[in-house]
C-alpha positions in Angstrom: 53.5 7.6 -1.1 54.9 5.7 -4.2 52.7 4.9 -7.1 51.2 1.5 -7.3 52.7 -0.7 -10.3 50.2 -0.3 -13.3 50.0 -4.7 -12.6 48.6 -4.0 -9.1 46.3 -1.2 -9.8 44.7 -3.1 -12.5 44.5 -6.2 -10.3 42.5 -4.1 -7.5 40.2 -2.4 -10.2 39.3 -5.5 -11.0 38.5 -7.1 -7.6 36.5 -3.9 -6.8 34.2 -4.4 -9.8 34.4 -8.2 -9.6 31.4 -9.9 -11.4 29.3 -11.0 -9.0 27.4 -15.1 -9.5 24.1 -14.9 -11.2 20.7 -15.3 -8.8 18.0 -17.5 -10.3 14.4 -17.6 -9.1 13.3 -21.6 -8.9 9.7 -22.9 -8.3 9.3 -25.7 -5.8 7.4 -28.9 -5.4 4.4 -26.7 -2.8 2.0 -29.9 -1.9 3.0 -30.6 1.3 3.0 -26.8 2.2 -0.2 -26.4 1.5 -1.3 -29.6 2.9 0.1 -28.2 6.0 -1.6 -24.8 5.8 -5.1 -26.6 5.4 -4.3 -26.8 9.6 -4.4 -23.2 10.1 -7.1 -21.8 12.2 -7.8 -19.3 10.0 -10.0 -20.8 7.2 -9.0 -17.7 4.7 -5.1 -18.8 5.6 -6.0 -22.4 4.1 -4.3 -21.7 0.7 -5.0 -23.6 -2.8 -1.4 -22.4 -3.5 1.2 -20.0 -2.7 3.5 -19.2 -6.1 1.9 -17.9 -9.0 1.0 -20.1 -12.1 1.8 -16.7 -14.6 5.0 -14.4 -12.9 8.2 -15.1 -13.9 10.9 -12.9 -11.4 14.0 -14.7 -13.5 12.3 -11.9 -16.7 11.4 -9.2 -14.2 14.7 -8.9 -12.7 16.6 -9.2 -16.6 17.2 -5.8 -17.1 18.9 -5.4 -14.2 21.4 -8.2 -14.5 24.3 -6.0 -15.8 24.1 -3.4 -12.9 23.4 -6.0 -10.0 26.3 -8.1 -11.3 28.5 -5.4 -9.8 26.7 -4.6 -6.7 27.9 -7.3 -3.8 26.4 -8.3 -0.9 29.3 -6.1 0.8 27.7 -3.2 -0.8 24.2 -4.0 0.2 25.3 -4.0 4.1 27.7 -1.0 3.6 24.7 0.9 2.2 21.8 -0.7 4.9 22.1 1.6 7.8 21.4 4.7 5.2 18.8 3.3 3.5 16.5 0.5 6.1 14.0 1.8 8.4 15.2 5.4 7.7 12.5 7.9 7.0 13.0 9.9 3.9 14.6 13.6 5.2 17.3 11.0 6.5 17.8 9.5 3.2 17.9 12.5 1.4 20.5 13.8 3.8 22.8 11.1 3.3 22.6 11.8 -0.6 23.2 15.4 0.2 26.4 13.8 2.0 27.4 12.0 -0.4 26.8 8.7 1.3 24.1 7.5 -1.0 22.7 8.4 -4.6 19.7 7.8 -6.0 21.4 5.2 -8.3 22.6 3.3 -5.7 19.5 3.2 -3.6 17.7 1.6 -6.6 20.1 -0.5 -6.8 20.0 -1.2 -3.4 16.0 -2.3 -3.2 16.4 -4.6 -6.3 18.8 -6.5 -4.4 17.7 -6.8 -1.4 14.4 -7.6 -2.9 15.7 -10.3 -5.3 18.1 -11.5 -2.3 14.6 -12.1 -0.4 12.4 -13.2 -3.3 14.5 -15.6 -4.9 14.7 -17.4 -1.3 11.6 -19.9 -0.8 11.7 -19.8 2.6 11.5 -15.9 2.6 9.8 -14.6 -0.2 6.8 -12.9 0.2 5.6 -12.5 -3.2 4.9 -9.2 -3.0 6.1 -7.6 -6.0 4.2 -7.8 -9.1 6.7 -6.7 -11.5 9.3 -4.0 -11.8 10.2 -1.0 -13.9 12.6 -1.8 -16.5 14.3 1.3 -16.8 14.5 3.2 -13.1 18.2 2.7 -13.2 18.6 5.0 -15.8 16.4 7.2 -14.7 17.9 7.2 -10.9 20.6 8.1 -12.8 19.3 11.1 -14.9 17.9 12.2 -11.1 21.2 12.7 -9.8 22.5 14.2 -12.5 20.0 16.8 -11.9 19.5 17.1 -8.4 17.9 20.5 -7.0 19.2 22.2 -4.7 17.0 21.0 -1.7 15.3 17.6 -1.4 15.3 17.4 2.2 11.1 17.2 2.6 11.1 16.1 -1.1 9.9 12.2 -2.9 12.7 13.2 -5.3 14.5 10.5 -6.8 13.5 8.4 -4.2 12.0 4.4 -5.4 8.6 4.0 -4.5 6.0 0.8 -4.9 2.2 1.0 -6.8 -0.7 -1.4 -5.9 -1.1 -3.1 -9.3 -4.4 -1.3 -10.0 -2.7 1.4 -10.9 -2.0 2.3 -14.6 1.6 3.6 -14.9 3.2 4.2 -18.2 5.5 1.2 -20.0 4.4 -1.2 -16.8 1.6 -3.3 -16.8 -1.5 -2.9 -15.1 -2.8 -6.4 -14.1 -5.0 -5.8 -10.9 -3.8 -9.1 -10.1 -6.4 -10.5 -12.5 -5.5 -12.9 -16.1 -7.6 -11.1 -17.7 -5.5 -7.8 -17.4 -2.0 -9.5 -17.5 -1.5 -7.6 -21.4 -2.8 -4.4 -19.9 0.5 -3.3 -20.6 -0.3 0.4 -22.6 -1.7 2.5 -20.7 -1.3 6.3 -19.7 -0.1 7.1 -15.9 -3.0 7.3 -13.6 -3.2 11.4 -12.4 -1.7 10.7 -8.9 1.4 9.0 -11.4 1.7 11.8 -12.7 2.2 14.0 -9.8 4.8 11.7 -8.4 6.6 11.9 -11.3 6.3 15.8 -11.5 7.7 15.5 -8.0 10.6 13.7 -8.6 9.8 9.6 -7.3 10.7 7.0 -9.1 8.6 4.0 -10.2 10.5 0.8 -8.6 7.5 -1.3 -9.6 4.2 -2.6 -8.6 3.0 -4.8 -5.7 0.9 -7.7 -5.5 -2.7 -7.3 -4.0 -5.5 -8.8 -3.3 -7.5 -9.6 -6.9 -9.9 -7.0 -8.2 -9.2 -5.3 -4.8 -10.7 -8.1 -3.0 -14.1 -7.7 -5.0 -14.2 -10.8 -6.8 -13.8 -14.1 -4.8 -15.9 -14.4 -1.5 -13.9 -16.0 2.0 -10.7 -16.2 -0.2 -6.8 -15.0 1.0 -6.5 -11.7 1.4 -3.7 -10.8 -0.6 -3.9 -13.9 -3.3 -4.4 -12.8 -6.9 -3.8 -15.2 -9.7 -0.8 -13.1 -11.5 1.0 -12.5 -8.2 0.1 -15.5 -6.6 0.3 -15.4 -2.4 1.3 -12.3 -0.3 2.8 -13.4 2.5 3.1 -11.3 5.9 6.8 -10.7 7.0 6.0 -11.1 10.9 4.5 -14.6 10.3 4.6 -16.1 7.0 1.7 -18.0 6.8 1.0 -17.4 10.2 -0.8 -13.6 9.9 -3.1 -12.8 7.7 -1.6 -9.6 5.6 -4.4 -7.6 5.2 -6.1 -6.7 2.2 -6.1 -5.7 -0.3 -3.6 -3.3 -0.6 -1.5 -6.5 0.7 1.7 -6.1 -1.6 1.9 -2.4 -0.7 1.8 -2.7 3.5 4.4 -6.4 3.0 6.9 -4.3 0.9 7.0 -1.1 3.1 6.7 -3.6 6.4 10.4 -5.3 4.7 11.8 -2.7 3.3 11.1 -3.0 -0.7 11.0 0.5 -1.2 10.8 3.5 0.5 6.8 3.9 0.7 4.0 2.5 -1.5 0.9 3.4 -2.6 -2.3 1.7 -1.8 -6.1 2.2 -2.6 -9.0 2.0 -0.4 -12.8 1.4 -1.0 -13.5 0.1 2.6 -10.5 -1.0 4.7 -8.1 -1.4 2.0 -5.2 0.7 3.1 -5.7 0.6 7.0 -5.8 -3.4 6.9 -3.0 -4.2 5.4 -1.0 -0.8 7.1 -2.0 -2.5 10.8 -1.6 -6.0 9.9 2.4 -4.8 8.9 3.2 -2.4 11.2 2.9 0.2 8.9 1.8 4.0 8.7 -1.5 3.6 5.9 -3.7 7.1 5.7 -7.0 6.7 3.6 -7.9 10.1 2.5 -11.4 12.2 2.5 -12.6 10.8 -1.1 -12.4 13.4 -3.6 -8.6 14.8 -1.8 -7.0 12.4 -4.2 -7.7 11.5 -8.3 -9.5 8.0 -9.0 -8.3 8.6 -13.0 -6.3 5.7 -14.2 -7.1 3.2 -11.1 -8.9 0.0 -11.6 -12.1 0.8 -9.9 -14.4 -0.9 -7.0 -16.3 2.6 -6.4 -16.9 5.9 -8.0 -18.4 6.6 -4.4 -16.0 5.3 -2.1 -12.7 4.4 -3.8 -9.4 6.7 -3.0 -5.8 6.2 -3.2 -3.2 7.0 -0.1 0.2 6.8 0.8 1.5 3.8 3.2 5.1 4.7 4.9 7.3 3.6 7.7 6.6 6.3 9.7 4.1 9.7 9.4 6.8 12.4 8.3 6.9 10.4 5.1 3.3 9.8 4.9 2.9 13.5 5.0 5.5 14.1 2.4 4.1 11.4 0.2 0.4 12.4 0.3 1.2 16.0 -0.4 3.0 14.9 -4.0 -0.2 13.4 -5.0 -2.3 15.7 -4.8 -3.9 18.2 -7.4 -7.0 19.1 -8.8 -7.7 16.4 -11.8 -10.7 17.3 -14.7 -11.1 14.1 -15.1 -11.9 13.2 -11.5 -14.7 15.7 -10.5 -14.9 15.0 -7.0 -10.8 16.7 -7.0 -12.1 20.0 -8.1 -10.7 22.9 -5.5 -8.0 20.7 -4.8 -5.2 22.9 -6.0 -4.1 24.8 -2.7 -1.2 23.3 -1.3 -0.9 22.7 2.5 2.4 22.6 4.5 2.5 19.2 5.7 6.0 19.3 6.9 6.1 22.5 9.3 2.7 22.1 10.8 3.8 18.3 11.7 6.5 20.1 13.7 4.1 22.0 16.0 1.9 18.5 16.8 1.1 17.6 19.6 -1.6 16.0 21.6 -2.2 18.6 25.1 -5.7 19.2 24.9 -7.1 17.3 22.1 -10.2 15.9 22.9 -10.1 11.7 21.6 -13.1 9.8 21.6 -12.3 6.6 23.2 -14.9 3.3 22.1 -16.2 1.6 25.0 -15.7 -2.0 23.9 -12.3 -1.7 22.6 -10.9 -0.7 26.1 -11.1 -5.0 26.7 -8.1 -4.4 24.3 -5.3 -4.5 26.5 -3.1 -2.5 23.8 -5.7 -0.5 23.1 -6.4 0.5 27.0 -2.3 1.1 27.9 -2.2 3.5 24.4 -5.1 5.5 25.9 -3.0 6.3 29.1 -0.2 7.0 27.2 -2.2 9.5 25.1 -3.5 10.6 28.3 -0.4 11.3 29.6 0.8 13.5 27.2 -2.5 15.8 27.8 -5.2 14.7 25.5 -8.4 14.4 26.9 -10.4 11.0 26.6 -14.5 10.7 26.8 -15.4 7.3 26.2 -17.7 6.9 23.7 -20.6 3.9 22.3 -21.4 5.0 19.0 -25.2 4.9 17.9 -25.9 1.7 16.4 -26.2 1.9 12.9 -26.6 -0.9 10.2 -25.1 -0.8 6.9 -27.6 -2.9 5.0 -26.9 -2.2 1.1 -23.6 -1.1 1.6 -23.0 -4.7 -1.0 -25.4 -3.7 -3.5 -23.9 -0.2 -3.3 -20.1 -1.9 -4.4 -21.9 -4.0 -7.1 -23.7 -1.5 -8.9 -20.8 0.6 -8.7 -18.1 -1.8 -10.1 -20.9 -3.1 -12.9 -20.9 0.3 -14.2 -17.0 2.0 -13.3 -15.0 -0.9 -15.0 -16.6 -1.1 -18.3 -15.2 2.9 -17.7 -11.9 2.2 -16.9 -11.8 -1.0 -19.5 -13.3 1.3 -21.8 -11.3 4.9 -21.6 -7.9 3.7 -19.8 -7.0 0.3 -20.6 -4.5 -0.8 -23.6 -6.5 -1.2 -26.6 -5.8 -4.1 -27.3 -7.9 -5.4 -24.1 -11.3 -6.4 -25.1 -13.1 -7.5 -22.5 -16.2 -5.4 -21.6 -18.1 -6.5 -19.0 -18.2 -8.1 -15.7 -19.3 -11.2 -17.6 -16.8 -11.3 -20.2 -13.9 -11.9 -17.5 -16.2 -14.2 -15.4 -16.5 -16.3 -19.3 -13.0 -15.7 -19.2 -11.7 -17.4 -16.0 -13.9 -20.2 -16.7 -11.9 -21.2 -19.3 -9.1 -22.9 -17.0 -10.5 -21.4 -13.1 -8.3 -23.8 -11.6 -5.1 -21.5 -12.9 -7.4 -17.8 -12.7 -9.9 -17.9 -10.3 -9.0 -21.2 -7.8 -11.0 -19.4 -4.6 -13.7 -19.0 -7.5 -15.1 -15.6 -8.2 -18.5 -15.4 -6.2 -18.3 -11.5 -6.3 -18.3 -11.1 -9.5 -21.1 -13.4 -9.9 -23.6 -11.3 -7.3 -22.4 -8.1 -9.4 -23.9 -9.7 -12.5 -27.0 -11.5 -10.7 -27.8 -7.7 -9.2 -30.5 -6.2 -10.7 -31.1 -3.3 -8.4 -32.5 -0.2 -9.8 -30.8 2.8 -10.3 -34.0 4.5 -8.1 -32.7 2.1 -5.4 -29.5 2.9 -5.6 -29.4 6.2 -5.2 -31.4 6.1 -2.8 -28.9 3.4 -1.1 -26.1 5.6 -1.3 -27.6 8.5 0.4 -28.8 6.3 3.4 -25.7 4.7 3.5 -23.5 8.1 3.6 -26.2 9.5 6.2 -25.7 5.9 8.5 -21.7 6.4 8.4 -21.8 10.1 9.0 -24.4 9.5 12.1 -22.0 7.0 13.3 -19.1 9.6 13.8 -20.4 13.1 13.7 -23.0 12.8 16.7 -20.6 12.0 19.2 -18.1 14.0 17.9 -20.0 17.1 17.5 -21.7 16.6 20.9 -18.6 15.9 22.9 -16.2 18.5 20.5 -14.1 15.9 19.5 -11.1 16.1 16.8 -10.9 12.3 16.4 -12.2 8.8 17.6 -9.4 6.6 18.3 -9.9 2.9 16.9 -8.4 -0.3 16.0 -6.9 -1.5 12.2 -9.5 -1.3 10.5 -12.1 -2.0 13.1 -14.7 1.0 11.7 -13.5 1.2 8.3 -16.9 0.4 7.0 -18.7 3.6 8.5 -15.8 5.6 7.4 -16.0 4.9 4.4 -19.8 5.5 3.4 -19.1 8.9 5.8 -16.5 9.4 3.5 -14.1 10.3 6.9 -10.4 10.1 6.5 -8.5 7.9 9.0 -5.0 7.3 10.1 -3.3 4.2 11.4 0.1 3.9 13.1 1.7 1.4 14.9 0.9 0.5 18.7 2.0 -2.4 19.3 2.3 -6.2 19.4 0.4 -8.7 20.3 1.7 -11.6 22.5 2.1 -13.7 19.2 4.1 -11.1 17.5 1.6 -9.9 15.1 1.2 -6.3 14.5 -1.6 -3.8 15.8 -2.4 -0.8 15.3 -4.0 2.5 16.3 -6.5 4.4 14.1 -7.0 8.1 14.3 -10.7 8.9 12.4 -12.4 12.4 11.8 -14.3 14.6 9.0 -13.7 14.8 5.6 -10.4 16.8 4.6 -8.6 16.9 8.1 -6.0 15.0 7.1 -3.5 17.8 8.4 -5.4 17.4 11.7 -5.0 13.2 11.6 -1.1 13.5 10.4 -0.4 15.9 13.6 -1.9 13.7 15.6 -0.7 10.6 14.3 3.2 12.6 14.4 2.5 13.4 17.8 1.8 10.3 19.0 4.3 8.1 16.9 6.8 10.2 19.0 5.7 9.4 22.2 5.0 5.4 20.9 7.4 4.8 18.5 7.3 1.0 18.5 7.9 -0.1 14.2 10.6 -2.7 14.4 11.6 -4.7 11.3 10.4 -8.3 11.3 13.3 -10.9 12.7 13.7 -12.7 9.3 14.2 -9.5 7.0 16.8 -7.3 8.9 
């Protein structure tokens, strides 16, 4: 073959790393938009406004300019069938190949989530900001790639709900008055992701305050992010809340998995309403330390995936034993996820099926399918149990744990205190921070329960939730009750039980529901192998139309 003249070999270098036209983020005229939306039969869908009054993507995407100005869209779709919908042994794989690097798969979800963001008609504001320097450091991780990251988060992008403080990133929890809460430490489960290998893409948008602080208001609005919007119908579906930015940007493929936080319902809404895989753990598997808090009592982080094998591989690099969060302590024996999820199946597990969701028609065909594949269903009405108190229980809770965190975890240089000082605070221009209002935080301030009362509170609560579950369960030997969403998140939560939701289905309008898998406190090996099990015999994720 002869040698290409030096003229021509330049010229095709060049086309090859051929600059590529600058993307700009522009805000739009939004009235008649949310005139429009005031129509919607949901009145929490009826939104005040959609962008956010604070966020500017045209900064958060400006350290990145360089490297995306030589990554084309003819990259992006070479790369897409490695790197969309594929669970993470897959991706790691095609590294091993040499198909992908770690480099290039970062620079793969900046682009396709700037190509998606900077589009009005398709962004889904779900990213809060992004991590100035994970380009650099996908590059220091495959430079030093281990030998074997099949089962591994190594190198690998992932996505934190906003309320949770990682190093040289801000930690806003959506709210004004943390937009500066730029330096702080990284929260413990951080730190174990980062031990094992992930990479911080960014954080994702949520609902303010973990949807403790205005009362009927979106789910998934916060005045720094501005509106989450739900893939599968934008402004049609609701995208659960409040881990909202977490469940959109795994449901379109922002990043290979993201991290949530649960107090009640927090992960396994916004999991369902996407089509996504959310587990919320037993309370005290995972560290609390660093996180913006609703609850000492209830609150807990948990991975949200495409699909359970990464679930299982994301929740075991987050775990640990942490000092600093004493409900952690014994946590420090590791548990083979990965090779017990091999052996799942459902013959002969006994599923406690609810009476009233069989009208479900999704609900009632998943049943037989379980069914069919030998588990054994005993329909079930639970006892009937109030949760009276379980509001008082959040506000005396949050009126004591975020002076704490504001306090011991928060940049200095944040000096609000109280509950009250950030009410004060948005009242200063609420039409900007707090347009839904902030009602919640109000009743937190205007509660004047004892701590007598609570205590007492708590302890009836947690005995309501556990009655709720562990009577039929122990009765009829059960290893799960089967629900839906988030249906029963409420008496998990105060029975501090674990659940697990995967995809079932769709409705007839499109929108996503799921099934949710629900027994005792650390059985979350139990819930994955069932949840494995059944994702193989059900496996129905598909991406939304509008974000292939």
């Amino acid at each position: 073959m002869k040698k290409l003249p030096v003229i021509v070999s330049f010229l095709l270098l060049f086309i090859s790393c051929k600059k590529e036209a600058p993307v700009v983020f522009n805000s739009y005229d939004e009235t008649s938009e949310i005139a429009e939306q005031q129509n919607h039969e949901i009145k929490r869908m009826q939104f005040n406004l959609i962008q956010s009054k604070y966020l500017d993507m045209n900064e958060i995407f400006k350290p990145f300019e360089q490297d995306l100005a030589y990554f084309s869209e003819k990259d992006y779709y070479n790369l897409a069938p490695y790197i969309i919908e594929q669970d993470i042994p897959s991706i790691q794989e095609s590294v091993e190949k040499g198909i992908l690097s770690y480099e290039k798969i970062v620079l793969f979800y900046l682009y396709r989530i700037r190509k998606f963001e900077s589009n009005n008609q398709l962004a889904l504001h779900s990213i809060i900001s992004l991590n100035p320097t994970v380009i650099e450091e996908a590059r220091e991780k495959d430079k030093n790639r281990p030998y074997d990251t099949s089962y591994s988060l190594y190198g690998l992008p992932i996505l934190l709900k906003d309320n949770i403080n990682t190093k040289g990133m801000p930690t806003t929890a959506g709210a004004f008055a943390l937009k500066d809460n730029k330096d702080t430490d990284d929260a413990f489960i951080v730190q174990k992701l980062k031990e094992n290998g992930a990479l911080i893409l960014g954080k994702a948008n949520l609902s303010e305050w973990a949807y403790y602080f205005c009362s009927g208001c979106p789910v998934g609005y916060s005045a720094i992010g501005g509106q989450t919007l739900n893939p599968y119908g934008r402004k049609i579906f609701e995208t659960g809340g409040s881990s909202s930015g977490s469940g959109v940007s795994v449901a379109a493929n922002y990043a290979v998995a993201a991290v949530g936080t649960e107090t009640s319902g927090s992960i396994l809404s916004p999991s369902s309403k996407n089509s996504v895989v959310g587990l919320k753990p037993t309370v005290g598997l995972l560290s609390r330390t660093g996180i913006v808090p609703i609850s000492s009592t209830l609150d807990t982080p948990g991975p949200m995936t495409k699909n359970v094998i990464d679930n299982a591989i994301f929740l075991a690099a987050m775990e640990g034993e942490d000092i600093n969060d004493s409900v952690t302590k014994g946590n420090d024996k590791k548990i083979n996820y990965i090779e017990n999820l091999m052996k799942a199946t459902l013959k002969e597990k006994r599923f406690g099926v609810i009476k009233e969701l069989l009208a479900d028609s999704i609900y009632l065909n998943i049943v037989n399918v379980i069914k069919n594949a030998g588990g054994v269903l005993i329909e079930i009405d639970p006892p009937q149990v109030s949760l009276n108190g379980f509001l008082m229980l959040l506000n005396i809770d949050m009126k004591n744990d975020l002076p704490v965190y504001l306090t011991k975890y928060a940049d200095k240089n944040i000096k609000y205190a109280s509950i009250q000082d950030i009410i004060d605070l948005n009242l200063q221009d609420s039409l900007k921070r707090a347009p839904y209002g902030q009602q919640l935080f109000e009743g937190i301030v205007a509660d004047t329960t004892s701590l007598k009362s609570f205590q007492e509170i708590k302890k009836r609560l947690h005995n309501k939730g556990v009655t709720y579950f562990k009577t039929p369960m122990d009765s009829l030997k059960l290893d799960a009750v089967l629900s839906i969403n988030n249906y029963h998140a409420g008496y998990a939560a105060v029975a501090k039980y674990p659940c697990l939701t995967v995809p079932m289905g769709y409705q007839k309008s499109g929108e996503p529901i799921s099934l949710t898998f629900i027994s005792k406190p650390f059985s979350e090996l139990q819930l994955l192998k069932m949840g494995y099990a059944f994702e193989k015999l059900n496996k129905v994720r598909k991406l939304p139309k509008n974000y292939q």
